[in-house]
C-alpha angles and dihedrals in degrees: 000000000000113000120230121226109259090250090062089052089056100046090047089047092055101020085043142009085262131267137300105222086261094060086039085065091035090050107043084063091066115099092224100250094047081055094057087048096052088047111053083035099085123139109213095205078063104046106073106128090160085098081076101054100130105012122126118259085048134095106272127242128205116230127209086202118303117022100238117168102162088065111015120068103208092054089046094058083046085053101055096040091056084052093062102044094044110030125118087209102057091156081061099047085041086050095049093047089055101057087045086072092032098056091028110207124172126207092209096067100046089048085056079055104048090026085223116101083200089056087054100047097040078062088052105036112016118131116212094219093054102037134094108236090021098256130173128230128209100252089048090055086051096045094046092047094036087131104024139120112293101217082054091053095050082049092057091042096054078054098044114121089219091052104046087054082047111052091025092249093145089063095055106111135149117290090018105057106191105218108203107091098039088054096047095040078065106032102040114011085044154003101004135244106286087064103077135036122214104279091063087064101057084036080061097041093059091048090057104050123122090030086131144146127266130180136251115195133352117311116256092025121105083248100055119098157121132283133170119259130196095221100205092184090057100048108112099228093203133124109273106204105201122192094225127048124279103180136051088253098063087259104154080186124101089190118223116286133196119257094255091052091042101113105062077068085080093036088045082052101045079049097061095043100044102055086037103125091227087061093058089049093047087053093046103058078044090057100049080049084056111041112005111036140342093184101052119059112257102278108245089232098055089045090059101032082056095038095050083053094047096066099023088055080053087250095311110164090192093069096031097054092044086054091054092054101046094049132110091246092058104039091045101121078221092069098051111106088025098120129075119222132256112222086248099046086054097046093047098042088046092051092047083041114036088026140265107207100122091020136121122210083200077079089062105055097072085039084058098048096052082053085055115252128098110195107236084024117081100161094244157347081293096056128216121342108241146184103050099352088085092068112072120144094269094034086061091038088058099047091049087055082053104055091041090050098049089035088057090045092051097041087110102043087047096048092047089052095038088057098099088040107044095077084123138014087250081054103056097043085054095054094045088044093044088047082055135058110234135142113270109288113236112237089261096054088049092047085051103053086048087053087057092053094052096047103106105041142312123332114270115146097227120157087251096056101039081041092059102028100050093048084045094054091037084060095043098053097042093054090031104109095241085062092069107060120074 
């Protein structure tokens, strides 16, 4: 098993959920830079893996029936898991992860609107090639626009079904403007609150009126669903007055509009706030959350080098993620480990990197939850809290469950790869280290994991011993603290 250079451990644990043995070999081949460019290369039309749900050689799913992901919940959250330990495309799968924090949508509130928990999932999950009426969930949207502009993505979030349920978008008519989506485009997806005082929200909230739902086929059919739907009857044509500037020319007026031509108000609007230079900034200290510390504040100079690449790259996330990456900040040794986990970033990374063949990532939804994260679910507007907020007493005693459960499923699969490297107990905890990503072991850690080997009688490398000790380690190393952090 070839070993990666510590910097490409680092980029495939943030850039990915780590690496199986096979992409550990794939991967050390890679000169660093050429990495960063394969990775934020993707295309999405090429990155389906979905095709090898249930084959054998994959991490396994557990079916209650049919297997069924653009309508049932349970089966979404398989499928995504599944994503993230198999895609060829892991940068896709960490990008869509992030806006989902980042534009932070639960299932569960949009099931209390329709009154359907399918419907909701079907906004969430559903895949256009395998739905119906060709609908798109939520997660698809994010997956398809991981590294696009941002200002279009704003666009296709103001349209999202789930959304518009979310943020009540699909109530904002003329006369009633429904707040909610105007004050969060500007509080949360960009510049920040302290960048707009009250009257910019209900002047949002009129530009976007009549940005509603429609359907498209009869309720409670396969073909029957929601699209989004300029309503050009219920835009409010008035004159919208902004405290902070809109157009090129300083201008803080959308002028009035006819009904018809109502709807470039919103995209006028997006526009604005998406090329504002406190939104670049905003993006920037989110993505050295993201990607560089989480236990060091965001570095001024980061923040503007990423800032000033962000508007002169016309909002472009694929060049401004892959300058993130191939900058100093990122690549410093002293950053690596500076990031906590997410539960699903530990799930994912312990199944690529323990094993997965004879799992279920079904397992590891409950596991997740008692972590504290629900996939579909963030708690609020806000999404998830992160950095140490994820390890509480019950949060670490969960991930510990986890590691010994998935430690105890792969024992077989460890001790037939371990054979050739388990001569002697230094040996052995070599090979199980090396399989992991995990910072440099004192001399201590590693004399204590030898000490573990040897407990039971003397050394033999016998299939019972290797069978017992590599699943131990294994155990040990995935619930062990520096394992949570990437």
């Amino acid at each position: 098993m070839a070993k990666p250079t510590p910097l490409m451990e680092h980029l495939l644990r943030r850039a990915g959920f780590g690496m199986t043995p096979a992409e550990r070999d794939k991967w050390s081949r890679y000169p660093y830079s050429l990495a960063v460019l394969a990775l934020t290369s993707f295309n999405p039309e090429k990155t389906d893996i979905d095709q090898y749900i249930g084959t054998p050689g994959y991490v396994g799913i557990t079916t209650r029936g049919s297997f069924q992901p653009n309508s049932v919940i349970n089966d979404a959250r398989q499928r995504w898991l599944f994503r993230m330990v198999h895609s060829p495309a892991p940068l896709q799968e960490k990008m869509a992860f992030f806006w989902h924090h980042h534009f932070a949508t639960a299932q569960s509130k949009i099931a209390g609107i329709l009154g359907s928990s399918a419907d909701a999932t079907r906004t969430m999950a559903a895949k256009p090639q395998s739905d119906p009426a060709g609908a798109k969930g939520q997660i698809e949207l994010f997956r398809e626009m991981a590294l696009p502009k941002f200002r279009d993505l704003l666009v296709a979030v103001a349209k999202d079904v789930a959304m518009l349920y979310w943020l009540d978008g699909y109530l904002n008519r003329r006369g009633q403007p429904q707040e909610n989506f105007g004050r969060e485009l500007m509080e949360l997806f960009t510049f920040g609150v302290e960048n707009y005082i009250e009257t910019d929200v209900y002047a949002a909230a009129r530009v976007f009126t009549g940005w509603n739902l429609v359907s498209t086929g009869t309720r409670g059919t396969p073909q029957g669903y929601w699209a989004f739907n300029y309503n050009a009857n219920q835009h409010d044509t008035g004159v919208k007055e902004f405290s902070f500037a809109i157009y090129p020319d300083g201008s803080h007026r959308i002028e009035a509009r006819s009904a018809a031509q109502g709807m470039q108000d919103g995209i006028d609007l997006i526009n604005a706030l998406a090329i504002h230079p406190e939104t670049a900034r905003r993006l920037a200290r989110r993505l050295w959350v993201w990607f560089v510390s989480e236990t060091d504040a965001p570095d001024a100079d980061f923040v503007n080098q990423i800032a000033d690449t962000y508007l002169k790259s016309d909002t472009d996330m694929r060049v401004v993620v892959r300058a993130v990456l191939l900058s100093s900040h990122f690549t410093n040794p002293s950053r690596y480990y500076q990031r906590y986990s997410w539960p699903g970033e530990f799930v994912a990374r312990a199944m690529k990197e323990v094993g997965h063949i004879g799992f279920s990532v079904d397992t590891a939804i409950p596991a997740m939850l008692n972590m504290g994260q629900q996939l579909f679910e963030p708690p609020d507007v806000n999404g998830w809290d992160l950095g140490p907020s994820w390890f509480t007493t019950g949060g670490m005693l969960a991930r510990m469950n986890f590691a010994s459960q998935l430690a105890q499923n792969q024992r077989f699969a460890l001790r037939d790869a371990a054979r050739s490297s388990a001569g002697t107990p230094e040996s052995l905890v070599t090979f199980v280290t090396e399989r992991l990503s995990l910072p440099q072991l004192s001399g201590g850690e590693r004399g204590t994991l030898t000490d573990y080997v040897r407990a039971g009688g003397a050394w033999t490398a016998s299939d019972a011993q290797i069978l017992n000790k590599a699943g131990g380690l294994a155990h040990l190393l995935t619930g062990s603290g520096e394992y949570q952090f990437v």
